[in-house]
N, C-alpha and C positions, 0 to 999 in steps of 0.2 A: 647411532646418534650420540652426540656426546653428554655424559649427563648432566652436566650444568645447562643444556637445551631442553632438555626433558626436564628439570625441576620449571623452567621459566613455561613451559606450553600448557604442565598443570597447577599454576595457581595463579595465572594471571585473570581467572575469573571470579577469583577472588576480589580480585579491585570491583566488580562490578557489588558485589556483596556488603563488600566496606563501606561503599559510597551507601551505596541503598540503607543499610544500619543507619549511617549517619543522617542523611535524608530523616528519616523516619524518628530520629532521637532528636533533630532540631526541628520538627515539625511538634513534635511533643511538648519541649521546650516554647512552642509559639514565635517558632522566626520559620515563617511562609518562603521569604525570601531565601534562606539557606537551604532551606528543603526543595525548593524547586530547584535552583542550583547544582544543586549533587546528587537528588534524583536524574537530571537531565546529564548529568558525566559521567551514570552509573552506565547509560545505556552505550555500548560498544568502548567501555573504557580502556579493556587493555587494543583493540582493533588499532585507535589512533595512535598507539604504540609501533604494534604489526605492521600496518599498511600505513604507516607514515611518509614523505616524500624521503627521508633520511633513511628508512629501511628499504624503500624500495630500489635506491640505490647503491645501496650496499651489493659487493658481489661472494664476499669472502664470511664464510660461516663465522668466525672468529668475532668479526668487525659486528656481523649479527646481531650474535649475543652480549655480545658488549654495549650495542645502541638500544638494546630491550632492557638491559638492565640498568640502564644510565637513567633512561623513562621510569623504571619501576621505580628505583631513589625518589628521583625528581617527585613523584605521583605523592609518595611519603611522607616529601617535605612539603607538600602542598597546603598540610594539613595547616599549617601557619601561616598562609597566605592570608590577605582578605577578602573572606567570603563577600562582602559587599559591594569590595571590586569587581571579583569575578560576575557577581550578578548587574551589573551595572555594562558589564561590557557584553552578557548574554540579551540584556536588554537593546542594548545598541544593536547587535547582531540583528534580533527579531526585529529592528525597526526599517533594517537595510534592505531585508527580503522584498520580493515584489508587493505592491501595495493588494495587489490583485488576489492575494493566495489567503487562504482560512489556512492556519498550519497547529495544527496539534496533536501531541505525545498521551498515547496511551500505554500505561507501563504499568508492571506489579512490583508493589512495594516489599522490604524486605521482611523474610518469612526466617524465625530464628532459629526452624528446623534445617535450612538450607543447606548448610554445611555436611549433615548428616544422613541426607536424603540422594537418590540415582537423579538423574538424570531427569529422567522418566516420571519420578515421584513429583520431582519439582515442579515440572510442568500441570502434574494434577494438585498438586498443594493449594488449599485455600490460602489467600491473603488478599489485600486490599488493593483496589485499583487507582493508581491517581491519573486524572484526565486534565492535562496540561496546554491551556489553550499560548502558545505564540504569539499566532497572527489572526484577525478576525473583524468582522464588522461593530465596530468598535462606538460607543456615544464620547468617546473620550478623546482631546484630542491627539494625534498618534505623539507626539514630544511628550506626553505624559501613561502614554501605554508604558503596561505589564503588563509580563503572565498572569493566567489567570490558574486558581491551583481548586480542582473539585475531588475530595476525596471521596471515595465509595467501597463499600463494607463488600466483603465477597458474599454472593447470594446464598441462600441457603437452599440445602438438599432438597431434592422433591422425589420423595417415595413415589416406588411405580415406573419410573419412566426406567430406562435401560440401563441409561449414567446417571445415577442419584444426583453426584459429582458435577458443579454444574463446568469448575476445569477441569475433569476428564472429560465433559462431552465435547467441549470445546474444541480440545486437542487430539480427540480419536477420531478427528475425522480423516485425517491423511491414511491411519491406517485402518479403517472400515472400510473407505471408498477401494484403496489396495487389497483387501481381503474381499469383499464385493466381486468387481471387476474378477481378480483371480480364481474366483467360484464361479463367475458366470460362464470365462471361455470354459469350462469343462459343464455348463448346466443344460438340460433340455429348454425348449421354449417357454413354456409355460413356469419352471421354475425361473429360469433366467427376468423374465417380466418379474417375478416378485421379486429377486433380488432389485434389481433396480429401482424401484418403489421404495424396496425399506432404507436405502442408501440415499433416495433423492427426499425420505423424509426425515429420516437422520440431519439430513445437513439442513433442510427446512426448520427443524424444531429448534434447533443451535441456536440458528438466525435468530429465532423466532424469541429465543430463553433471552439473548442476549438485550434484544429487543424492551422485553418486560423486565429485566433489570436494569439499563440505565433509565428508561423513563422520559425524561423532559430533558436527559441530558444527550439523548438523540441529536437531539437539535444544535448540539455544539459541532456537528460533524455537516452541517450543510455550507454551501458556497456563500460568496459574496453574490450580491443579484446583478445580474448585467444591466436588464433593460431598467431605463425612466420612471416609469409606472413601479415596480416594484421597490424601488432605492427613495419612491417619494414617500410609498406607504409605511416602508420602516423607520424614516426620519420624521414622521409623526408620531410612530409609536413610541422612537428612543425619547420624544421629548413630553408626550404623553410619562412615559415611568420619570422619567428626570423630575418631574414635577410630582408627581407621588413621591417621591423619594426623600427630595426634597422636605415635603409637607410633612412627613413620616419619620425623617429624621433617619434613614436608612443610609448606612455607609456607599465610597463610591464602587466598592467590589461588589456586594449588592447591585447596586444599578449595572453593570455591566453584563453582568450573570443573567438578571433577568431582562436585561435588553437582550443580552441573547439568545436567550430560546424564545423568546415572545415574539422577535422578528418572525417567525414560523411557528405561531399557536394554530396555523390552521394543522398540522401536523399533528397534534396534540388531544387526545380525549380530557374529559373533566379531572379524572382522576390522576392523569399526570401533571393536570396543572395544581393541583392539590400536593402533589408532592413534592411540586417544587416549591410552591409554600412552606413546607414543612421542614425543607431540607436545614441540615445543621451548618451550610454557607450563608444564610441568611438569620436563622438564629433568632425566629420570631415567635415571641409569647401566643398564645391562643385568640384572642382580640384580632392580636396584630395579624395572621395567618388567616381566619376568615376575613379580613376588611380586603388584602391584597388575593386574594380568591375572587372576590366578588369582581376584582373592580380587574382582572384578567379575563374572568369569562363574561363580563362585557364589553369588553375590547375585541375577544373572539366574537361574539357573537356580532358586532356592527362592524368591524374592519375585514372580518374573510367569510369567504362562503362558505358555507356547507359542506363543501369536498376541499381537500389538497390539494391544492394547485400544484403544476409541475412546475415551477420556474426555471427558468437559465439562469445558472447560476457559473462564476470560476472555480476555479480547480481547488480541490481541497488535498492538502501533504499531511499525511500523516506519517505521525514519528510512532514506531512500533514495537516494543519492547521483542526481544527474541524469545521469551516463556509464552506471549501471548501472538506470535507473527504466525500462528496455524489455522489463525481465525480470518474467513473471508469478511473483513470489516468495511470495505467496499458495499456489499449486501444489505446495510442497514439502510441506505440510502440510492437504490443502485443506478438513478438517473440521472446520481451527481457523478462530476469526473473526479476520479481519488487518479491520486503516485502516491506510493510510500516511502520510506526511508529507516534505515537501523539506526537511525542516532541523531543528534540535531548537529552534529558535528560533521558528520557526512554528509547532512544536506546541506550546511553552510559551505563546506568545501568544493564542493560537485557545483554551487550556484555561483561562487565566487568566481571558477574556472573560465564558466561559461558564462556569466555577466553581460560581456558584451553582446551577444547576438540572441539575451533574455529579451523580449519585446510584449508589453501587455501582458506579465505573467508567462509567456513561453516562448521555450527555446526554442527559432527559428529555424529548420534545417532545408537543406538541398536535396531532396530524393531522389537525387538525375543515377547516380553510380549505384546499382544496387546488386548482390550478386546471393543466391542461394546454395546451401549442402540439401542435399534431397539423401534421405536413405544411406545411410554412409556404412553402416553397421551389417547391410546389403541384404537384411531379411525383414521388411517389408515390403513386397512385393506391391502391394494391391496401395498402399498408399504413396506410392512411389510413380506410379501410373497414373493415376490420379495428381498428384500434385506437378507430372511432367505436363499434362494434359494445361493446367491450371497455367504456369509460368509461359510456356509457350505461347500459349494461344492469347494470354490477357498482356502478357510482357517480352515480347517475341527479344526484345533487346538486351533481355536480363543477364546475366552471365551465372549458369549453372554447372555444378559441381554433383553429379548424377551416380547413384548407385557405389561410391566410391568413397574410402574414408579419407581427409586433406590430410595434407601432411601437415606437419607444426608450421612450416614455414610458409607453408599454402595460406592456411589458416591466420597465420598472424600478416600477411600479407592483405587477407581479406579485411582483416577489422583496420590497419594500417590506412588503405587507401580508397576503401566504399562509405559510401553516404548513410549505407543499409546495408547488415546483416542476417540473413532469415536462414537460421538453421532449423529443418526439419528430421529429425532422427529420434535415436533413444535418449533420455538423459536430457543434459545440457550441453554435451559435444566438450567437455572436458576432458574427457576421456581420447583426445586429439592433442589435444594444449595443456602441457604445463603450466602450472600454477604459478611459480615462479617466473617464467617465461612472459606470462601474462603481465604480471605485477609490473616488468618493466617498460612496459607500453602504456601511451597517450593516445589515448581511443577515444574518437568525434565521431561514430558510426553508430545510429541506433538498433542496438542488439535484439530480435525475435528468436526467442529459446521454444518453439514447440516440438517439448518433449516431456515424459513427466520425470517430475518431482525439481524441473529443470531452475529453478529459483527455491527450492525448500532449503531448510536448513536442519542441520545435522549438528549429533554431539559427537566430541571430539576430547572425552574424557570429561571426569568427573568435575574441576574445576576450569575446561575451558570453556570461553564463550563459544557459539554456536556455531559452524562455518558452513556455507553456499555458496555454488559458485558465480552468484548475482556480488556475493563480496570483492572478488578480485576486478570485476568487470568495475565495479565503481569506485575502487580503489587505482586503479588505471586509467579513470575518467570518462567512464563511458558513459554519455547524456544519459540516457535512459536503457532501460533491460527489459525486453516484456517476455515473462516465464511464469510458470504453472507451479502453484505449491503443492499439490499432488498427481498422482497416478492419472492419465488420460487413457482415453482409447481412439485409435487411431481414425476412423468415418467421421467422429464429433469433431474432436481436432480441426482435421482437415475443413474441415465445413467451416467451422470457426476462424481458421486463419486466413482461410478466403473469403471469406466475410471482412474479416480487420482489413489485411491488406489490401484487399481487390477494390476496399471504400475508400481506404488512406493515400492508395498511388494511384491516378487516373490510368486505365488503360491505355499503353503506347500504341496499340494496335487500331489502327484508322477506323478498321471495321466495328469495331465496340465502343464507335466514340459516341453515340445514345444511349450503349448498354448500362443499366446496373445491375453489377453483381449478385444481387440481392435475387433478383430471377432465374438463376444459374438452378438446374431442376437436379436436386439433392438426387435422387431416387436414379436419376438416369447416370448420375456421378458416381454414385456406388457400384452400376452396370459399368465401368467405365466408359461411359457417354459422354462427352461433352455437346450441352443444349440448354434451350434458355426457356422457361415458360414467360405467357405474353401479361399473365399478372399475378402476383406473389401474395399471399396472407399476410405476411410479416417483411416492411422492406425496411431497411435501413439504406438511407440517402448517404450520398457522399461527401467526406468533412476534411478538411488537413490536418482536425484535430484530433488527434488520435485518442486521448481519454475522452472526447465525445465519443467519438467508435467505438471505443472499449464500453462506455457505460451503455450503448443501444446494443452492443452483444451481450449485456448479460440482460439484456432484456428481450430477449429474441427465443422466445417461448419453444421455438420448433428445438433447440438443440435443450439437453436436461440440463439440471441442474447442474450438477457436478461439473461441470464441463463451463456452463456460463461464467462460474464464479469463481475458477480453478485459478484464471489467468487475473495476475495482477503485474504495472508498472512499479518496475524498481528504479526511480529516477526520477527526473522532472520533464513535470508539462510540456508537449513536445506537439508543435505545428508543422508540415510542411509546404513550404511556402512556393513549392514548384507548385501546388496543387493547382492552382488558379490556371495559372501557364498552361499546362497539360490542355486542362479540361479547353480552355480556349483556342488550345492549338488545335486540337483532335475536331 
């Protein structure tokens, strides 16, 4: 490799570092507007360089490096730009998105050890989280929306527990669940149950930490409400605070903030509504912090019941910094439907693509052409049986690719010309396809990576940004990627993606047109049986939406933890609209 290649691959995540600096010194400064701005270009900054449509057609190394370093300039001289431009058209951007989507950026700000820390360190490193709301149920009207910017302090250590650290607990869970799992295939039974215990509470306490550190601002991560009934109850809340506010003399970021999590104070105990009294976004003297205390928890107390309601709500995008994307952030909330995204620039891009066949917040697709790899790596045996069992008999029409690895051109043939992609194997089946190969494809095929770590992301030296191979897939346009940010094990899996898929694509098979998948009798499927019991503990009904599906599988108590919460959507909201069809044909 040539080495003017090699200086450009390590220090172009450096730009992410710069920006974050600057973020963080213009937030100091007191310009909100500049700090969101360049926090939000910090995330995948040199990426939009990499996987730009101008590199992706480059075919000559030479032309490469010359269009990465022409970027790098350009990035440099940006610093002269006007910030207030730029954030006036970031504004514009978030006002384009679908009205339908809650979209907000969780990132970590920059840490001034960075530079001098691994990889690894950085990821445990204390600093501060900013939580960057886009898109959201709003009392303002949208021609006058912003971002909204909440900063929050990193939590502090708690003696006793395993990870003081509460970013190492965060981040060890890809490799506990891998060290788990790899002590168990070699454990007796009895040890092997406690392994899994400590690892399914491992990843419960995270939640759980993560939980008691944001607080009230939990609730910036719930949907918009679909039904009547609930969209009427928040529009007397939003003018319930409007008018406190008002009387109070409380600025309009204030009122927004707490219109927002007070749309879902049933969600909320006393004491996190106290904190968000307290918070230093709101900036209220003692007086003023118990008067708007009181006048919340009687709001709570006469507008919602007693319990949580579960409401239907739309999809919520999250923008996810790469230091912190190890976290199942899905889980704080897990009956809302989440996608995520590396960068608001990747979401904007992937949305603009697909624009036209976006309808109500999702992208509309055709599930008629669908084709799966089964076992390619040709040693899984037992899941391999099992998931032939599964295709056959539920999608007799499928076109599979069995015990066999694709060739590239197989491969790029599949994602070229299918509606659906469902790779079952080790990995993420990259190990098939060239990276570059991929990069120069326009893929309209919604990708299934069940394999592990098949969506994780990976360092790639000391100052580059992170790489997965869910990057190339969406740099190549693929609607959406659904893969696993750690290690699985092959029976959960299985069970899991038959669950998602078998509820997402109606059965073509005439004989299963009353079936649900959901009865499919796990126990006689690990016998390699295929059979249905006549009533299920745990069903989930059938949806074309598939982040509905995804959030009733992490709630489908019979498969562990690890496994519910592993799989996350790299992409957007995604419906299939044969669904309807199917079911009324069969």
């Amino acid at each position: 490799m040539p080495s003017s290649l090699k200086s450009i691959q390590h220090s172009t995540g450096l730009m992410n570092l710069d920006l974050k600096l600057r973020a963080s010194e213009a937030l100091a400064a007191g310009d909100e507007r500049a700090a969101i701005f360049l926090q939000t270009q910090s995330l995948g900054a040199s990426k939009r360089l990499q996987y730009s449509q101008q590199y992706r057609q480059c075919k000559d190394i030479g032309e490469s490096i010359d269009s990465i370093t022409k970027g790098l300039k350009k990035q440099s001289e940006s610093r002269e730009a006007s910030i207030a431009a730029e954030y006036d058209k970031l504004c514009k951007a978030c006002r384009e998105l679908p009205e339908q989507w809650t979209v907000i950026q969780i990132s970590k700000a920059f840490n001034p050890r960075s530079t001098s820390l691994t990889y690894e360190e950085n990821l445990q490193a204390p600093a501060p989280v900013w939580l960057t709301v886009f898109r959201c149920s709003d009392p303002v009207d949208e021609a006058r929306s912003e971002p909204l910017l909440v900063c929050l302090d990193p939590p502090a250590d708690e003696p006793g527990l395993k990870f003081e650290s509460f970013f190492e607990h965060i981040t060890s869970i890809a490799r506990e669940v891998r060290n788990g799992i790899s002590a168990e295939a070699n454990s007796a039974g009895g040890t092997k149950g406690i392994r899994n215990e400590a690892m399914e509470e491992m990843i419960a306490s995270s939640i759980d930490r993560v939980k008691r550190w944001l607080g009230p601002w939990t609730n910036m991560l719930c949907g918009k409400f679909r039904s009547q009934a609930d969209q009427s109850l928040e529009a007397e809340i939003y003018n319930r605070i409007e008018d406190y506010c008002i009387q109070h003399r409380m600025n309009k970021k204030a009122q927004r903030l707490l219109s927002l999590v007070a749309r879902r104070l049933d969600l909320l105990e006393g004491f996190d509504v106290y904190r968000l009294c307290c918070s230093m976004e709101l900036d209220l003297d003692d007086s003023a912090i118990g008067s708007l205390y009181d006048f919340l928890i009687d709001i709570k107390a006469h507008k919602f019941n007693s319990k949580p309601k579960q409401s239907e709500c739309y999809p919520v995008v999250l923008i996810v910094d790469e230091w912190l994307d190890g976290f199942p952030w899905e889980m704080l909330h897990p009956a809302n439907e989440f996608c995520r995204f590396g960068s608001f620039c990747q979401l904007d891009e992937l949305f603009r693509v697909h624009k036209k066949r976006i309808k109500n917040g999702y992208l509309c697709v055709r599930a008629q052409n669908c084709c799966a790899i089964i076992n390619p790596d040709k040693n899984l045996e037992k899941m391999s049986l099992r998931l032939q069992m599964f295709y056959r008999e539920w999608y007799p029409d499928f076109q599979l690719l069995v015990d066999q690895p694709p060739t590239e051109s197989e491969f790029v043939e599949m994602l070229d010309q299918s509606d659906v992609v469902c790779y079952n194997g080790h990995g993420s089946g990259m190990q098939f396809m060239n990276g570059e190969t991929l990069l120069q494809r326009d893929i309209n095929c919604v990708t299934f990576l069940f394999g592990c770590d098949s969506v994780r992301l990976y360092s790639n030296g000391l100052f580059t940004e992170l790489l997965g191979s869910h990057l190339y897939y969406n740099a190549a346009r693929c609607p959406a990627l659904i893969g696993a940010l750690w290690v699985l094990t092959d029976l959960y899996t299985d069970i899991y993606s038959i669950l998602l898929f078998g509820n997402w694509i109606p059965s073509t098979n005439p004989k299963y047109s009353k079936q649900n998948i959901s009865n499919l009798d796990t126990v006689a499927l690990k016998a390699m049986n295929w059979q249905f019991n006549k009533t299920t503990k745990y069903f989930i009904p059938q949806s074309p939406n598939l982040l509905k599906l995804m959030s009733e599988c992490r709630l489908f108590l019979c498969l562990p933890q690890r496994i519910r919460c592993a799989f996350v959507c790299r992409g957007l909201p995604i419906m299939n609209e044969t669904h309807n069809q199917k079911a009324n044909i069969n």
